[in-house]
C-alpha positions in Angstrom: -34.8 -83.7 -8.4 -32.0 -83.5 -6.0 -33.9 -86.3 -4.2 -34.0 -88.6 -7.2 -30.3 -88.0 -7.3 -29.9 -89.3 -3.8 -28.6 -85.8 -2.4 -30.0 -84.3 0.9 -31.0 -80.8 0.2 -27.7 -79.4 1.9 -25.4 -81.5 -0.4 -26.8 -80.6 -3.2 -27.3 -77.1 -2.4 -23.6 -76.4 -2.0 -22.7 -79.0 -4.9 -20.7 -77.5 -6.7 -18.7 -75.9 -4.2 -18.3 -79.2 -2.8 -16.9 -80.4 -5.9 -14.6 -77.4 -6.1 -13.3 -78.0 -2.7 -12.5 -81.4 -2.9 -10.9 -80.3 -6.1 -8.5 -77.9 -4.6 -7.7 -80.1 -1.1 -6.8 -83.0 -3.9 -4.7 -80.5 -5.6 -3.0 -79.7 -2.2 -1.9 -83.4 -1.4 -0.8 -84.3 -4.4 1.6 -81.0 -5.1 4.3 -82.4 -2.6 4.0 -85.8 -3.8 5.5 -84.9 -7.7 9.3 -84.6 -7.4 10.2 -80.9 -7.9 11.7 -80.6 -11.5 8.3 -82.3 -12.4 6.0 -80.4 -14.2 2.6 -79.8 -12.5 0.6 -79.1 -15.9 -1.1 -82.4 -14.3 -2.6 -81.2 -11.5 -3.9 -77.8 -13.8 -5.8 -80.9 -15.3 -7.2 -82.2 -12.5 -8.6 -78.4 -11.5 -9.8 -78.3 -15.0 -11.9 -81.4 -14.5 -13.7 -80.4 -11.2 -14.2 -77.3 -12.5 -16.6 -79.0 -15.4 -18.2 -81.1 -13.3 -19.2 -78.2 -10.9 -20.3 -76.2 -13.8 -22.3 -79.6 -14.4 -24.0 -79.3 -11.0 -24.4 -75.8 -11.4 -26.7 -76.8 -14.8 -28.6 -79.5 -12.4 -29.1 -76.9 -9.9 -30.5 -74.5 -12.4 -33.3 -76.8 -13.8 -34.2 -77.9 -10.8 -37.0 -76.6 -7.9 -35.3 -74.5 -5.3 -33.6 -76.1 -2.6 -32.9 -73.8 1.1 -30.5 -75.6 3.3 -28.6 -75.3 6.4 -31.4 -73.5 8.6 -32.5 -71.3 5.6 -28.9 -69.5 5.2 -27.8 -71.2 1.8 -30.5 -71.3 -1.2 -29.5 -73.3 -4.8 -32.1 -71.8 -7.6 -31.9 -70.5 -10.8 -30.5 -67.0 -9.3 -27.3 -68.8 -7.5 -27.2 -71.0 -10.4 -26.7 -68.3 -13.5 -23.5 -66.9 -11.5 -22.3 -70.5 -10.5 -22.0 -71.4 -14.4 -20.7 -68.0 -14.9 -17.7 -68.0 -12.4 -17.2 -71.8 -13.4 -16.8 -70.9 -17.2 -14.3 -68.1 -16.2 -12.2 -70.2 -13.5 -12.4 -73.1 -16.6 -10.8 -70.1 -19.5 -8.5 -69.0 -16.9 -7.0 -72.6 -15.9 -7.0 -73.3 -19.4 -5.4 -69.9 -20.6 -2.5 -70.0 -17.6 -1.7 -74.1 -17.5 1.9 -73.0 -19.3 1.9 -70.0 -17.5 4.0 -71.2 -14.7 6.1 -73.2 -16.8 9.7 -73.1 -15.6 9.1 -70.0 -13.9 7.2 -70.9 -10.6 8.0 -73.8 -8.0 4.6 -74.1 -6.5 2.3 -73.8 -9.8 0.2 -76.5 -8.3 -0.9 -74.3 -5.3 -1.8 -71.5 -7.6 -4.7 -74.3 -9.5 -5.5 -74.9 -6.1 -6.3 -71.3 -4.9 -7.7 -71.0 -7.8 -10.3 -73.6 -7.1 -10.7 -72.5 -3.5 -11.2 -68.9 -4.8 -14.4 -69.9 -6.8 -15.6 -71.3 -3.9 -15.8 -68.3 -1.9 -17.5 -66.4 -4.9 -20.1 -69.6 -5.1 -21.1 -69.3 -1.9 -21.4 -65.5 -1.7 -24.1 -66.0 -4.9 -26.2 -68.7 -2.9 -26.2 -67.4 0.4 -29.2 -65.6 1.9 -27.6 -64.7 5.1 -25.1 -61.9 5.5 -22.8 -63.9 7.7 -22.7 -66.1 5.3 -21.8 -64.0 2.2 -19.3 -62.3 4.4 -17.5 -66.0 5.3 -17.9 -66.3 1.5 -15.8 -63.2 0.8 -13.5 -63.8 2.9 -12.5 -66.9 1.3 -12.6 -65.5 -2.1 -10.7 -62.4 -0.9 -7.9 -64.4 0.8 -7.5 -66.8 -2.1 -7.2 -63.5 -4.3 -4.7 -61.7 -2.0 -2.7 -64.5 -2.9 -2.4 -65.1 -6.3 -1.9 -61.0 -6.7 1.6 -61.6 -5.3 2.1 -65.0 -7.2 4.9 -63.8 -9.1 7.1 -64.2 -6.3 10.4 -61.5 -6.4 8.9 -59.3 -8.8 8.7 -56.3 -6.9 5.1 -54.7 -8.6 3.9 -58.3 -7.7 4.8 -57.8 -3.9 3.2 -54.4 -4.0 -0.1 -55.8 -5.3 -0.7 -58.4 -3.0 -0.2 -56.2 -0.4 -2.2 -53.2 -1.4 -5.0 -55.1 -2.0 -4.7 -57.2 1.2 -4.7 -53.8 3.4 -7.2 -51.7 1.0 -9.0 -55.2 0.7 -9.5 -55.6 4.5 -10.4 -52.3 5.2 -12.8 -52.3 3.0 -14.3 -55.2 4.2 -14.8 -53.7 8.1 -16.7 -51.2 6.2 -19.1 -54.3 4.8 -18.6 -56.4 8.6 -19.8 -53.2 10.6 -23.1 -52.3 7.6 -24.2 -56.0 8.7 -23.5 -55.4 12.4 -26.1 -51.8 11.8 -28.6 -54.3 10.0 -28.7 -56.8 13.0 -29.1 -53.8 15.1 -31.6 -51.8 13.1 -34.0 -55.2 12.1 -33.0 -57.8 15.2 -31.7 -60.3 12.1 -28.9 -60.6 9.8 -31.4 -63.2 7.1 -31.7 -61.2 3.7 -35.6 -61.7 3.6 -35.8 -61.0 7.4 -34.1 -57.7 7.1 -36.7 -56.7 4.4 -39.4 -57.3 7.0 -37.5 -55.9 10.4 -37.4 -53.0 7.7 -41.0 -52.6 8.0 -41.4 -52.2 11.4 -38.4 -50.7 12.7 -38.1 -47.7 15.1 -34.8 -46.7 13.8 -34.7 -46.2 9.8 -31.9 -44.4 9.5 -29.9 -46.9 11.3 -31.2 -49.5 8.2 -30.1 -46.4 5.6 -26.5 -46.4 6.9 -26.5 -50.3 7.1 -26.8 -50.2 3.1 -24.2 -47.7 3.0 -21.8 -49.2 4.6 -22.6 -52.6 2.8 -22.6 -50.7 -0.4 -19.0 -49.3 0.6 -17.7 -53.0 0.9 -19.2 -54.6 -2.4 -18.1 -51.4 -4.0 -14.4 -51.7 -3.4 -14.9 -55.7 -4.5 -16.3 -54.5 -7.9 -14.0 -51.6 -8.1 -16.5 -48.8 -8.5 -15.4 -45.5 -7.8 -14.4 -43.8 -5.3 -13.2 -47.7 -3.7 -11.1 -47.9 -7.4 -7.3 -46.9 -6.0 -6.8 -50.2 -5.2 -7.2 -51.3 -8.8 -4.7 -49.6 -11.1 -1.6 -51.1 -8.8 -3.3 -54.2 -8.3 -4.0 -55.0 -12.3 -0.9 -53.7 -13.1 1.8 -56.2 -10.6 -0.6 -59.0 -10.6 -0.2 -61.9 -13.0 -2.2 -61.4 -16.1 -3.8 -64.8 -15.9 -4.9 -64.1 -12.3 -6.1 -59.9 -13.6 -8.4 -61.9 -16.2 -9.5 -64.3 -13.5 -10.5 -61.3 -10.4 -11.4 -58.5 -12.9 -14.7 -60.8 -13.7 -15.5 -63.7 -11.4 -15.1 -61.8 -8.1 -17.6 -58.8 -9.7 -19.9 -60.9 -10.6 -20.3 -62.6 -7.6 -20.5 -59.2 -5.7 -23.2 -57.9 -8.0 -25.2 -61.0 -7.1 -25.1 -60.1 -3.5 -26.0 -56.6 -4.5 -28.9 -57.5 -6.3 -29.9 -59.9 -3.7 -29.6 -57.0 -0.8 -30.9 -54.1 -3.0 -34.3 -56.4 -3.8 -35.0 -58.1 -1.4 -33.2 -56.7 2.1 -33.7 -53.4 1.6 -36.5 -53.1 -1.0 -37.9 -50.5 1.0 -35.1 -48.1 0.4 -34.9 -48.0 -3.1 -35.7 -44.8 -3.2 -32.8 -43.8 -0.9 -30.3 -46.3 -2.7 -31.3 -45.4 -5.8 -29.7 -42.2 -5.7 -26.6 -43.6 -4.6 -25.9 -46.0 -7.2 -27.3 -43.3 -9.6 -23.9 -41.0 -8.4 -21.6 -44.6 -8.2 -22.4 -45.1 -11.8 -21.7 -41.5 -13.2 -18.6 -41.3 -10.9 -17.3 -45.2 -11.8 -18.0 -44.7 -16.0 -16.0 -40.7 -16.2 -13.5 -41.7 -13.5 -12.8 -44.9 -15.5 -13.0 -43.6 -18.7 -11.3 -40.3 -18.6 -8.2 -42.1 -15.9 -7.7 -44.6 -19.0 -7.3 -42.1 -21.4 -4.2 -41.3 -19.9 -2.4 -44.9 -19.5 0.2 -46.0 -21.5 0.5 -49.3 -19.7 -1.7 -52.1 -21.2 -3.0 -53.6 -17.7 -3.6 -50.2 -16.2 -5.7 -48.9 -19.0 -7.6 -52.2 -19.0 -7.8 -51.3 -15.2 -9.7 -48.1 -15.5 -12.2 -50.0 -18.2 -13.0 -52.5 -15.7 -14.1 -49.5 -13.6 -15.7 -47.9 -16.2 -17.7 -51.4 -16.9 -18.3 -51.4 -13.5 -20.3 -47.8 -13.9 -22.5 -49.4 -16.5 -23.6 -52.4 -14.5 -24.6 -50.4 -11.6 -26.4 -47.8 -13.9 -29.0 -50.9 -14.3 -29.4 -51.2 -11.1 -30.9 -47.6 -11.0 -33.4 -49.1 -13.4 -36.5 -50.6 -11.4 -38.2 -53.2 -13.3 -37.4 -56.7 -14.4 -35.9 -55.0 -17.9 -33.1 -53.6 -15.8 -32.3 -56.9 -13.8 -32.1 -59.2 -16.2 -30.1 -56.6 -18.1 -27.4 -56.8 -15.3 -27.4 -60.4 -15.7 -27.0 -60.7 -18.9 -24.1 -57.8 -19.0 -22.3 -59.3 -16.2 -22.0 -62.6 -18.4 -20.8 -60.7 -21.9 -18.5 -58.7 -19.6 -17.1 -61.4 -18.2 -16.4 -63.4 -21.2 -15.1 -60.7 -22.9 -12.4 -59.2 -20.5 -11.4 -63.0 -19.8 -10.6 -63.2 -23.1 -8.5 -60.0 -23.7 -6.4 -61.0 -20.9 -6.0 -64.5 -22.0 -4.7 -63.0 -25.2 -2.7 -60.8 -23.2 -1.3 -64.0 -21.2 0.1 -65.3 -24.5 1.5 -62.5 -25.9 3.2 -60.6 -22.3 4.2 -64.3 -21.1 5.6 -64.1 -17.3 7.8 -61.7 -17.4 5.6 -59.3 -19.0 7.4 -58.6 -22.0 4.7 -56.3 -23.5 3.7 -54.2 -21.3 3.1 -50.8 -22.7 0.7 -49.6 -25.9 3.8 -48.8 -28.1 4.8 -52.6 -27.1 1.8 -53.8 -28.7 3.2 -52.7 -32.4 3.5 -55.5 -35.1 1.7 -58.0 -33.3 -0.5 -58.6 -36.3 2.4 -59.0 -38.2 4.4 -61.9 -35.5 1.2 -63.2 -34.4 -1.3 -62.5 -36.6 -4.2 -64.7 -35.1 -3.9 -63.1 -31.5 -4.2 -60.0 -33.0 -7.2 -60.7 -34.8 -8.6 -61.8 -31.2 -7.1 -58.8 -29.4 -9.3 -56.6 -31.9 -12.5 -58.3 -31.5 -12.6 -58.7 -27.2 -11.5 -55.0 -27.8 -14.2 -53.9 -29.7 -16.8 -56.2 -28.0 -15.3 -53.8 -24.9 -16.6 -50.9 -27.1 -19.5 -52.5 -27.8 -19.7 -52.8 -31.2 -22.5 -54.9 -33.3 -22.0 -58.9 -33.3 -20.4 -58.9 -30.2 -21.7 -59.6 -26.7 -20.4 -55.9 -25.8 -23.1 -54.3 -28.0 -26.2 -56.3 -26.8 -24.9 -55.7 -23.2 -24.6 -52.2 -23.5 -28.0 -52.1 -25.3 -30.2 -53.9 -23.0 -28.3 -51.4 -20.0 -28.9 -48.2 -21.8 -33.0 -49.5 -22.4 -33.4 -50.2 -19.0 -32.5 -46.7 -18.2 -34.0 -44.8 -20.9 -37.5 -46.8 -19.4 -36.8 -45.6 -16.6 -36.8 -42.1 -16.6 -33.1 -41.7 -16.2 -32.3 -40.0 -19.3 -29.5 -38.4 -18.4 -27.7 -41.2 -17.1 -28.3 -42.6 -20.2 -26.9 -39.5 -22.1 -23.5 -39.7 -19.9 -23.2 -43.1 -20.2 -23.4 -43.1 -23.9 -20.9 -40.2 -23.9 -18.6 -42.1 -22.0 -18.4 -45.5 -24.1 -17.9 -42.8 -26.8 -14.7 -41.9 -24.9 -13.8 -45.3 -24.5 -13.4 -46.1 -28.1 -10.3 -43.7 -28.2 -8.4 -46.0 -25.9 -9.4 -49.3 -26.9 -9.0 -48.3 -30.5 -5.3 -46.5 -29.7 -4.1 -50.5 -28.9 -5.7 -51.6 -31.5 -4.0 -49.4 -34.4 -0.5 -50.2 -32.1 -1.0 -54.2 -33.2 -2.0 -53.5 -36.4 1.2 -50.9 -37.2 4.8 -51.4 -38.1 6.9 -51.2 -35.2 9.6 -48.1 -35.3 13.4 -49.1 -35.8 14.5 -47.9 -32.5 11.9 -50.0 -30.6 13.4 -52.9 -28.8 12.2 -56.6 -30.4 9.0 -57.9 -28.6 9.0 -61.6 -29.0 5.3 -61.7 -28.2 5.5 -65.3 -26.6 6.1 -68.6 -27.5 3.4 -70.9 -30.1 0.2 -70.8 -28.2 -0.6 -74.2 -26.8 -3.6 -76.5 -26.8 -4.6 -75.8 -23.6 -4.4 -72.0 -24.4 -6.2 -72.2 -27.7 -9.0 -73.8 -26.3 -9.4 -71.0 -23.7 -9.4 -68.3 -25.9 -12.0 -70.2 -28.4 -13.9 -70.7 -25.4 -13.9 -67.0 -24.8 -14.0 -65.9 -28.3 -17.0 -67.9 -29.0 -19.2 -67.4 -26.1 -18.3 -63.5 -27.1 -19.5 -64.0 -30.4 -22.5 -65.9 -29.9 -23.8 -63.3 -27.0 -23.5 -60.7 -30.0 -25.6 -62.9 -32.6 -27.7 -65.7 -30.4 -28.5 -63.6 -26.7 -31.4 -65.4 -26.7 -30.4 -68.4 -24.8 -28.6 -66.4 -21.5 -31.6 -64.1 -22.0 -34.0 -66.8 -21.4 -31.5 -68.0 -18.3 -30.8 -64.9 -16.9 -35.1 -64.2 -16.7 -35.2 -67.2 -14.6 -32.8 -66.5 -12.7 -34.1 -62.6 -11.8 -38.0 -64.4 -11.3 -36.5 -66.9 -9.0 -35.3 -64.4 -6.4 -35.7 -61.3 -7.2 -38.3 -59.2 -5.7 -39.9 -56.3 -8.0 -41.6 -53.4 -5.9 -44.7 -51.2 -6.8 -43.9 -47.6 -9.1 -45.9 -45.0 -9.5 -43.8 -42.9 -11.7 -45.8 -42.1 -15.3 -44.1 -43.7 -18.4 -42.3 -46.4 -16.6 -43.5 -50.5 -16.6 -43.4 -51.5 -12.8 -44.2 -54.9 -11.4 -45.6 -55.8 -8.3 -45.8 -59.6 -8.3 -43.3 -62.0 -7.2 -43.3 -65.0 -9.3 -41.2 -67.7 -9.8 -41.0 -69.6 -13.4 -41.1 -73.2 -12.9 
C-alpha cells in the first residue's frame, strides 16, 4: 500500500514521526514571528492538527503489510503501529487539555506545543525501531524533550527541582541502558533485536547476554518508574506541570514497554527463564511499593505518583505470563491505562490551574458542589484506576490477572489482587474529599476558571475512550492481537496446565 501511496518504504515507515517533526520545527519558526502579548493558543492548533494527521498515518501503517527500512533498523507494522495511535491519542488529549494552560502565565507557550510534538517523536521511534542504537537515539529525544517540560513552570521552585532530578536520575539511568547494549554487542557481535536472539544461540559467553538484559532492564525500568528506579517519580510528578505529569506518566511508559516486549520476545527469548524471575520480583516490588507509599500522601500529584508505580507493577506482572494471552493483555492494559490517567490529570489541569491551587486531598472538598461535572469525571478515571466494572480499569486488570492465573503464577496473582484491594483506600479517600462539604476554616479553593472548548473535548476524548474500553474492548482487543502476531515471537513451554505456542505467525 505504501507504494500505491507513492511513499518509499523509508518515508512511510517513519510517517508519522515525519509529520510530527515537521509539526514541531513549524511550531518553532513561527513562535518568534507572533508579537509577544499575542496569544499562542494558534500554534497549540497547529500541533493539534499534525498530531491527527500522524495518528492518521499511524491507522495506514497499521492496515498495511510490514514495511523494514533504513538497512533493517526501523520496521512500521501493526506492533509499531498500536503504540503510535496510542501515544498520538495521548499527545492529542494533552494539547487539547493544556491549550489555556499557559494562558497569561508563560512567555514561550509555543515552545512547550513544540516539545511536545518532538517528544512523541522520540517515543514513536523507540516503538518501531528494531535496533538498540536506534531505540536508544529514540529515548534520548523523548527524554530531553521531557527534561524540559518538567521545569516548564519557570520560577517555581518544585518545578526547578523536577527538571533537574529527573535530568541527573534520568541520565544515569540511561548509562545503565547505553552500557546493557554495549554487553549485547559484546556477548552476540550485533546490536539488531532479531540478531541478538540468534548471536544468543551460539554464544560462548551467556552470562555476558544475562547481564546485557539486566542492565537494559535497569534503564527501561526507571523510564516506566518501576521499583526500585521509582525515587525519581514522587518529586518529579509532584513540581512538574500537571498537563505535562498526564502527558509522561503514559506516553513515555508505553513506548518503553514496547521496547520491552520487543527485547524480552524476540532478543532475548532464550532467557525467559532467567528474566522471568526478575520481572516476577519488579512487579511484586513496583505494586506494594506503590501501593502502600500512596497510602501515605496527602498531596494529590504524589499519591497519583505512587499509582503510576503501582500500574506499573501490573503491566510487568503480564509479562511474567508466557503465551499470547499475556501479551495482548499488556497491550491492551497499556491503552486503558493510558487513557485513563490522561484523563484524571486533565481533570486535575482544570481544577489546580497553573499555580496549583489544589494541591492536597483536603483541597479536593466541595468540588462536586463548585464544579459538579469535573467531579463527576474525577470519580469515574478514579475508579476506572481501581478497576471497577464498565470502565477500561476493570477489563485491564482482568485480562492481566488471567494471564497470570494461566500461567501458573498464582501467587502473583493473589498479591496483586491484594494490592488493587489497597488501592481502593486511596483513590476512594479523594473521592469522598470532592464529594464532602468543605470545613469553615479551610481556605476557599476556586477550583479554576469555566472549562473551555478545547479542554472539554479532551476530557470527553478521555472519558469516552475510558468508557468504551469498559463496555466495547472488543475493537483494541482485536488491534492489540495483531499487533502481538505481527512481532512478537512466542517460545515453546513445557509446564503442565499452561497453553504455550510455538509458531510465529503474522495475521494479514
Amino acid at each position: 500500500m505504501s507504494y500505491l501511496l507513492g511513499l518509499s518504504a523509508n518515508v512511510f515507515a517513519l510517517l508519522p514521526e515525519i509529520l510530527l517533526t515537521l509539526t514541531g520545527v513549524l511550531v518553532m519558526m513561527l513562535e518568534p514571528v507572533l508579537a509577544p502579548a499575542k496569544s499562542r493558543k494558534p500554534l497549540g492548533w497547529l500541533a493539534i492538527a499534525g498530531t491527527l494527521v500522524s495518528i492518521a498515518a499511524s491507522g495506514l501503517q497499521m492496515h498495511s503489510s510490514a514495511v523494514t527500512a533504513f538497512y533493517g533498523t526501523v520496521r512500521a507494522d501493526a506492533f509499531s503501529a498500536f503504540f503510535h495511535m496510542l501515544i498520538g491519542a495521548v499527545v492529542l488529549v494533552t494539547l487539547l487539555t493544556s491549550l489555556d494552560y499557559f494562558e497569561g502565565h508563560a512567555t514561550h507557550a509555543g515552545e512547550y506545543f513544540a516539545l511536545v510534538c518532538f517528544g512523541a517523536v522520540g517515543m514513536m521511534f523507540m516503538t518501531c525501531s528494531v535496533e538498540l542504537l536506534m531505540v536508544f537515539i529514540g529515548l534520548e529525544i523523548s527524554s530531553i524533550s521531557t527534561y524540559i517540560l518538567a521545569g516548564f513552570r519557570k520560577g517555581r521552585a518544585t518545578s526547578s527541582e523536577a527538571a533537574l532530578k529527573y535530568f541527573l536520575l534520568g541520565s544515569f539511568a540511561t548509562a545503565f541502558l547505553l552500557y546493557g547494549i554495549a554487553l549485547a554487542y559484546g556477548a552476540t557481535g550485533t546490536t539488531s533485536i532479531s540478531g541478538i536472539a540468534a548471536g544468543l544461540a551460539t554464544t560462548q559467553m551467556p552470562l555476558l547476554g544475562f547481564a546485557a538484559l539486566a542492565m537494559i532492564l535497569v534503564g527501561i525500568g526507571f523510564k516506566v518508574s518501576s521499583a526500585p528506579f521509582h525515587v525519581w517519580t514522587p518529586d518529579v510528578y509532584q513540581g512538574a506541570p500537571s498537563p505535562v505529569v498526564g502527558l509522561m506518566s503514559t506516553a513515555p511508559k508505553a513506548a518503553a514497554f514496547a521496547v520491552l516486549l520487543r527485547i524480552i520476545y524476540t532478543a532475548f527469548p532464550a532467557m525467559l527463564g532467567r528474566s522471568q524471575a526478575l520481572l516476577w520480583a519488579l512487579a511484586v516490588l513496583s505494586m506494594c511499593i506503590g501501593n502502600l507509599g500512596a497510602l501515605k500522601q496527602r498531596d494529590v500529584k504524589r499519591m497519583l505518583a505512587y499509582s503510576s508505580i503501582a500500574h506499573a507493577g501490573y503491566l510487568l506482572a503480564a509479562f511474567t505470563a508466557w503465551q499470547p494471552l499475556g501479551i495482548k493483555a499488556a497491550l491492551f492494559y497499556a491503552a486503558a491505562y493510558s487513557a485513563m490517567n490522561v484523563g484524571a490529570f486533565a481533570v486535575i489541569t482544570q481544577v489546580s490551574g497553573f499555580d496549583e491551587r489544589a494541591k492536597t486531598i483536603d483541597d479536593y472538598a466541595g468540588l462536586s458542589q463548585k464544579r459538579p461535572l469535573l467531579a463527576a469525571l474525577l470519580g469515574f478515571f478514579l475508579l476506572s484506576l481501581i478497576g471497577i466494572p464498565f470502565t477500561g480499569g476493570f477489563f485491564g486488570k482482568f485480562y492481566i490477572f488471567t494471564a497470570v492465573v494461566n500461567s501458573g503464577h498464582i501467587w502473583l496473582a493473589v498479591i496483586a489482587l491484594l494490592n488493587s484491594g489497597v488501592g481502593c483506600y486511596y483513590y476512594l479517600r479523594l473521592l469522598v474529599s470532592a464529594y464532602s462539604t468543605p470545613s469553615e476554616e479551610a481556605p476557599v479553593i476556586g477550583f479554576g476558571s469555566k472549562v473551555s472548548l478545547c479542554a472539554g473535548i479532551g476530557l470527553a476524548l478521555a472519558f469516552a475512550a475510558t468508557l468504551l474500553l469498559g463496555i466495547l474492548p472488543g475493537h483494541v482487543l482485536k488491534l492489540a492481537d495483531r499487533a502481538m502476531w505481527s512481532q512478537i515471537k512466542i517460545p515453546a513451554c513445557n509446564q503442565p496446565g499452561v497453553q504455550c505456542y510455538t509458531a510465529f505467525r503474522v495475521i494479514k
